[in-house]
C-alpha positions in Angstrom: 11.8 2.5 5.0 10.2 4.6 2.2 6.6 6.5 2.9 4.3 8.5 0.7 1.9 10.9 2.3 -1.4 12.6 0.8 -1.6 15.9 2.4 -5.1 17.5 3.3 -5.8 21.2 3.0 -2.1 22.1 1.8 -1.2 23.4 -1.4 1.5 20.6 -1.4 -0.5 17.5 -2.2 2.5 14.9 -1.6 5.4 14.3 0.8 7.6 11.4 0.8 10.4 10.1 3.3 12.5 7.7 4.8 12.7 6.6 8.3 15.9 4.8 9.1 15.7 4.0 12.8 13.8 6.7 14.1 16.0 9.4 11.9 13.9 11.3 9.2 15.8 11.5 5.4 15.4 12.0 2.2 12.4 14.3 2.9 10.5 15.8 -0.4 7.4 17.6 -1.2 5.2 18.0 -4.2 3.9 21.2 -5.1 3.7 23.8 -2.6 6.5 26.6 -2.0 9.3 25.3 -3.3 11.9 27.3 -1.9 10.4 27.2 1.8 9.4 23.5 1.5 13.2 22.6 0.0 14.6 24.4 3.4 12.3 22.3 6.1 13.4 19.5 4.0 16.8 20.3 4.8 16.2 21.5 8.0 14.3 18.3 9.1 17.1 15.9 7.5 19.1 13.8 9.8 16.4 14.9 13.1 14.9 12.3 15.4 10.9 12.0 13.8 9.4 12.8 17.3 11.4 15.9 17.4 10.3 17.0 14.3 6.7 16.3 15.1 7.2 18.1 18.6 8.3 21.3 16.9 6.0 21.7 13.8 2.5 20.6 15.1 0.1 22.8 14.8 1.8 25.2 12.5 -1.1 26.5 10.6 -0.7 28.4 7.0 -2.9 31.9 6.7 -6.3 30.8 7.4 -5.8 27.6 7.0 -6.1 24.7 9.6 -2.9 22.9 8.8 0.2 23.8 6.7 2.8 21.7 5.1 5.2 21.4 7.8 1.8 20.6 9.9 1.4 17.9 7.5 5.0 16.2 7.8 4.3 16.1 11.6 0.9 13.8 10.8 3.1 12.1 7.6 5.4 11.0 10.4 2.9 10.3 13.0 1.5 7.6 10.9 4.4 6.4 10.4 5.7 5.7 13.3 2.5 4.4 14.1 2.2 1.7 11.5 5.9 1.2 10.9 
């Protein structure tokens, strides 16, 4: 299934995905670094979501209180939650 998450406090202000039984794919931010952002994208790809989640909660950007990899962790949160 295809999800679409509104970031907070990021400078990407998107991130889709799909979650086919569990597996994250197809991962893809909108703005944001582009070059970092197209790596945890690739990175993520083909991982069991509660792995993903496990190892980049929490990751905060500079002084920020989230980042986006933060962000993908609540995106799929949710999603498993309401899926």
């Amino acid at each position: 299934m295809e999800y679409t998450y509104r970031t907070r406090g990021t400078c990407a202000q998107q991130i889709k995905f799909e979650l086919e039984n569990g597996i994250v794919k197809n991962v893809s931010f909108y703005g944001g670094c582009n070059g970092n952002l197209q790596g945890i994208s690739k990175l993520v790809e083909g991982q069991k979501a509660e792995d993903v989640i496990e190892k980049l909660r929490g990751i905060k950007c500079g002084f920020k209180q989230t980042s986006c990899p933060d962000q993908l962790a609540a995106a799929l949160t949710e999603a498993l939650k309401n899926g």
